[in-house]
C-alpha positions as CSV (number, residue, x, y, z in Angstrom):
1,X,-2.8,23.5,23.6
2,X,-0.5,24.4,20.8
3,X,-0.4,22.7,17.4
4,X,3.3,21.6,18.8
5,X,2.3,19.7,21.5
6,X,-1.0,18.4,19.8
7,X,1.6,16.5,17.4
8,X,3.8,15.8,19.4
9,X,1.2,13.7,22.0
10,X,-0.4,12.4,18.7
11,X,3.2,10.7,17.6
12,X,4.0,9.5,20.7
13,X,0.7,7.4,20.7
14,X,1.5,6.5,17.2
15,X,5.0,5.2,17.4
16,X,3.9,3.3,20.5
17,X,1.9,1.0,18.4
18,X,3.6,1.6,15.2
19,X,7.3,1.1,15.4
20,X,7.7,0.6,12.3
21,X,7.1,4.8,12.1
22,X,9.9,5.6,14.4
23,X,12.2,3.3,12.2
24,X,11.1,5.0,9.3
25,X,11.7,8.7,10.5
26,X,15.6,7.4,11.8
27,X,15.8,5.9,8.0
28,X,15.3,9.3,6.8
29,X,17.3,11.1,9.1
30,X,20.3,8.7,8.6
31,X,20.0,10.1,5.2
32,X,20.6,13.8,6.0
33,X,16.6,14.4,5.9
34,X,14.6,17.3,7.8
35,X,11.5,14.9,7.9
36,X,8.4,17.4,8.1
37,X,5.0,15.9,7.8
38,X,2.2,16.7,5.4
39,X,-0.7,15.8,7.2
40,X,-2.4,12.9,9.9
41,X,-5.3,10.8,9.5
42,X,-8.1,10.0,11.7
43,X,-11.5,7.3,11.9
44,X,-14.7,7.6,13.8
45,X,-18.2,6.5,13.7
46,X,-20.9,8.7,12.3
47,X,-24.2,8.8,14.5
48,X,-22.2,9.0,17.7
49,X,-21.1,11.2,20.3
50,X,-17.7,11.4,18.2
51,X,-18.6,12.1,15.2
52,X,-16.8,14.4,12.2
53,X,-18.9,17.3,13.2
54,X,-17.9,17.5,17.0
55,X,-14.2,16.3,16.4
56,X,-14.5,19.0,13.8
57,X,-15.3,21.4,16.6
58,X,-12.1,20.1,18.8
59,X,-9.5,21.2,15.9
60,X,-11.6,24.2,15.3
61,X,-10.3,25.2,18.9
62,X,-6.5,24.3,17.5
63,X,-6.6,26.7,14.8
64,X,-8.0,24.7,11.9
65,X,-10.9,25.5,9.4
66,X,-12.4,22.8,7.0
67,X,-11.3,22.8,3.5
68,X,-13.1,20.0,1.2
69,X,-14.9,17.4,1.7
70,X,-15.3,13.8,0.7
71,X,-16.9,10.7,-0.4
72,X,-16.4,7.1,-0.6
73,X,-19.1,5.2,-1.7
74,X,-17.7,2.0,-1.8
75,X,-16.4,2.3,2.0
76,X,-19.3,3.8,2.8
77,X,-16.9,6.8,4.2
78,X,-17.4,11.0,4.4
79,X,-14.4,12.6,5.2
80,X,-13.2,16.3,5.3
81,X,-9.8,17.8,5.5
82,X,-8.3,20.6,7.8
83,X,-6.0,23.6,7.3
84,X,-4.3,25.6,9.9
85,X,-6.1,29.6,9.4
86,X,-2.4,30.9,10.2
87,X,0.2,28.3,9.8
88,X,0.7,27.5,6.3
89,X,3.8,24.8,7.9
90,X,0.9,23.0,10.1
91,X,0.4,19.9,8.7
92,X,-2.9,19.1,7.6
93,X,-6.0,16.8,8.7
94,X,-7.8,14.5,7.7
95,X,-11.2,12.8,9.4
96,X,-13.5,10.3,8.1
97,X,-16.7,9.3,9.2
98,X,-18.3,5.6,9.0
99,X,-21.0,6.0,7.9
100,X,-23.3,3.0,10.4
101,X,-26.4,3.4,8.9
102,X,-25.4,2.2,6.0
103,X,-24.1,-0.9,7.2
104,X,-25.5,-4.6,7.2
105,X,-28.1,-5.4,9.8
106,X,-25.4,-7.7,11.7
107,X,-23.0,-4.6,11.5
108,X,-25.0,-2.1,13.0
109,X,-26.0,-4.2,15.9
110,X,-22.3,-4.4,16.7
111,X,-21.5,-1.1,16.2
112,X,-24.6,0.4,18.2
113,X,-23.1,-1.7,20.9
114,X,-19.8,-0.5,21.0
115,X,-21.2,3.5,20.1
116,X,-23.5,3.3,23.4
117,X,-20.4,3.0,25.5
118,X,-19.5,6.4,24.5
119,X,-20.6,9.0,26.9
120,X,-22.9,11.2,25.4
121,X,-21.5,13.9,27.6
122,X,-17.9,13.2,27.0
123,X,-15.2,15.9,27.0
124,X,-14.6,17.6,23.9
125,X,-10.8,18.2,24.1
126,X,-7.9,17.4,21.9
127,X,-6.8,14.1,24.1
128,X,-10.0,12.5,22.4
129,X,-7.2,12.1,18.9
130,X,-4.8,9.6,21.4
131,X,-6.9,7.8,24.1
132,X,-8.0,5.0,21.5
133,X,-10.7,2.4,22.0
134,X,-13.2,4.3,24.9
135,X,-15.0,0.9,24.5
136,X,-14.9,-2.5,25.3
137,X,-13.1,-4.8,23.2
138,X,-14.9,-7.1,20.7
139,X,-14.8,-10.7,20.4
140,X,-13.0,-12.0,17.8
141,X,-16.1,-13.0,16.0
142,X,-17.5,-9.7,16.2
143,X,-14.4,-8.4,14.5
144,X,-14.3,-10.8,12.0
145,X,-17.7,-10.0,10.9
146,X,-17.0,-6.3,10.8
147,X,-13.7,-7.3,8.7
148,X,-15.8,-9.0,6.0
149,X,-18.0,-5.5,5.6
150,X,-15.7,-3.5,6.3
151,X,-11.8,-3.3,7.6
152,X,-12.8,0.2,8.6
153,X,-15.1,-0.5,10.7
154,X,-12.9,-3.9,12.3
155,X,-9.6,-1.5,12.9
156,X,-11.4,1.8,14.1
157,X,-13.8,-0.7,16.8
158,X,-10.4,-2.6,17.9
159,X,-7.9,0.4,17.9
160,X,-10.3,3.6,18.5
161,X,-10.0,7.4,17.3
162,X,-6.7,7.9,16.9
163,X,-4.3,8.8,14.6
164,X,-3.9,5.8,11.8
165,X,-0.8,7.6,9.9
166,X,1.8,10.4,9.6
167,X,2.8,11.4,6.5
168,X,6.5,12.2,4.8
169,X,6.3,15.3,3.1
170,X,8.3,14.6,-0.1
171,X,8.3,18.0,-1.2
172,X,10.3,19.2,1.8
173,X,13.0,16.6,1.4
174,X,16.5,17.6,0.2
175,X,18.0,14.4,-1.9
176,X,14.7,12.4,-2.6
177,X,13.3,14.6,-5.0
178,X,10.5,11.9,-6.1
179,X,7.8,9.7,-4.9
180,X,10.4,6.5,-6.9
181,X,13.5,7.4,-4.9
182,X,11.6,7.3,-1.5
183,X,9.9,4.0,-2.5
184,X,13.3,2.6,-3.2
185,X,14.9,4.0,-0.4
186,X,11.8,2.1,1.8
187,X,12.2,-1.5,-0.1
188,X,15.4,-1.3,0.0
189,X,15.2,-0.9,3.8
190,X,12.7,-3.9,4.7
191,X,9.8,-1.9,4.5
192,X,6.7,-3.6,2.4
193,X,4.7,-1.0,0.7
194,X,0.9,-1.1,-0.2
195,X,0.5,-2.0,-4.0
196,X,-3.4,-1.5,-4.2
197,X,-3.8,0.5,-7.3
198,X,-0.3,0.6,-7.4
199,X,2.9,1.4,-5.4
200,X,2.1,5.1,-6.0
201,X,-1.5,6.7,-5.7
202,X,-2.4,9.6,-8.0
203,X,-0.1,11.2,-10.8
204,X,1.5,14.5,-11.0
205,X,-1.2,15.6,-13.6
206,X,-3.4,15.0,-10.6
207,X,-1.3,17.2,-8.7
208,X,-0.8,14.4,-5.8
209,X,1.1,11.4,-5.3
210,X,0.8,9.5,-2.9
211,X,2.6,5.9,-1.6
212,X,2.5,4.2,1.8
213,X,3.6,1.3,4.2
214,X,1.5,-1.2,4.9
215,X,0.3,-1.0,8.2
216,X,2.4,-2.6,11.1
217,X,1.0,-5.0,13.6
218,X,0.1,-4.9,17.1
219,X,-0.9,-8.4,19.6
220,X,-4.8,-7.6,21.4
221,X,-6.9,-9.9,23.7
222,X,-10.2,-9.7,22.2
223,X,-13.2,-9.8,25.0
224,X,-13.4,-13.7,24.8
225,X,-9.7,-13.8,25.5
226,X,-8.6,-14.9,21.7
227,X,-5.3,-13.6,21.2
228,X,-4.7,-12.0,17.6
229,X,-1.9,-10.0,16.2
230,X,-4.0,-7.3,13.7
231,X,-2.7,-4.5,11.7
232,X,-2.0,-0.9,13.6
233,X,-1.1,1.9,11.3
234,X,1.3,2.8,8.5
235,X,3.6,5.9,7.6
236,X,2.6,7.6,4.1
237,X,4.7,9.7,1.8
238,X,3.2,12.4,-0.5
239,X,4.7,14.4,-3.2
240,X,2.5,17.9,-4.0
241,X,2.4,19.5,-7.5
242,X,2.1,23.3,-8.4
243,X,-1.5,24.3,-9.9
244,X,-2.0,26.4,-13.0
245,X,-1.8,29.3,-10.2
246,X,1.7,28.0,-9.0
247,X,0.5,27.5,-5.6
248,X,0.8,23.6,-4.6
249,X,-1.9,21.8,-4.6
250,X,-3.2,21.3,-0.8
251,X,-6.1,19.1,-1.1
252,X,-6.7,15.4,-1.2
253,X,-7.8,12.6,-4.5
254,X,-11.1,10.3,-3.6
255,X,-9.3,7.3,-5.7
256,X,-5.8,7.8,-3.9
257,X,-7.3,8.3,-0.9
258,X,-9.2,4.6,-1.2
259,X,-6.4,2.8,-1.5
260,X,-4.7,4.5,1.1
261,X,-7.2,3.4,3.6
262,X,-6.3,-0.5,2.6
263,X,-2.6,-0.2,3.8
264,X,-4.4,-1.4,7.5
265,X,-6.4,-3.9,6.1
266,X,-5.7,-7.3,7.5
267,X,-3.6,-9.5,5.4
């Protein structure tokens, strides 16, 4: 599979449960904007047969070598991101890892459950990052005791491992020349904005900033047939900085990245 069509089946799941993204993109577009994306996002659970080191293994197989990792002790979240090994223009990756263990008693027990579903023989392949929940759904009581721990843990056992955003890159745009202008351009447009920490993550003395939508919402059937409408995913927007060795900066910030994971939390 080529890095094309990997993105390409990855949008087409997201937009299907995001519309919001699609609306976003035309915005852009109406606008004279070449919109080329920075990087995706995905969830899964650590101690499973999906976890970071065998997804890590599938984008091996696309082309793409770990870069640095993370920590978010709060979330009780690792991450790592991705880089292409010969396409500077593929967009990056990003996957985090819940870590279970760490959970509340009452936690764990629900997510063992919904972990033991997954085959421990199950096909490494790229489709893993758009075939969603390979689980039964919760209850809604279930989710609502995840939610109160955890919103991570709540949207990734409701929606599955798949990709939770796209991502604008601002540097490649041709009349937004800031992280401001695209925000206004957004509000201006209908679109409400996650303001955790601030309507824009991370500073240019960081070398990274960072804004997104909040997440849009999709209408599920939990497994004792209570009907909810919960948050989906969200479209991001990141502006890079040069380094002191003028290259720009390709990584990712722990504190920008913390808020960013709150644009699906429910609301």
């Amino acid at each position: 599979m080529t890095t094309h069509e990997f993105f390409n089946s990855l949008w087409q799941d997201y937009i299907r449960i995001t519309p919001q993204a699609e609306a976003v993109r035309k915005l852009f577009v109406e606008q004279g904007e070449e919109v080329v994306n920075d990087h995706v996002a995905f969830r899964t659970f650590g101690g499973s047969p999906l976890d970071l080191a065998r997804l890590e293994s599938i984008v091996e197989g696309l082309g793409y070598q770990a870069a640095e990792q993370y920590r978010f002790e709060q979330k009780k979240l690792i991450a790592k991101s991705f880089r292409h090994t010969t396409d500077e223009d593929a967009p990056k990756l990003f996957i985090s890892e819940l870590l279970v263990h760490e959970l509340s008693a009452p936690v764990q027990a629900i997510l063992q459950r919904v972990i033991a579903q997954i085959p421990t023989d199950i096909e490494l392949e790229p489709s893993i990052f758009w075939r969603g929940r390979l689980w039964e759904m919760p209850s809604k009581a279930e989710y609502e005791t995840l939610r109160e721990e955890s919103e991570y843990a709540a949207w990734l056992t409701t929606l599955g491992i798949r990709v939770n955003h796209f991502t604008v890159s601002i540097n490649k745009l041709k009349q937004f020349n800031d992280i401001e202008q695209v925000n206004a351009l957004l509000k201006n447009s209908g679109f409400a904005l996650n303001v955790v920490g601030g309507e824009i993550k991370g500073s240019p003395e960081l070398l990274l900033e960072q804004s997104s939508t909040l997440a849009d919402k999709i209408t599920l059937t939990f497994s004792d047939g209570e009907v909810c409408s919960i948050p989906s995913c969200f479209y991001e927007f990141a502006k890079r900085y040069p380094s002191a060795d003028g290259k720009i900066f390709q990584g990712f910030i722990e504190g920008n990245a913390d808020k960013i994971f709150e644009s699906t939390n429910a609301r």
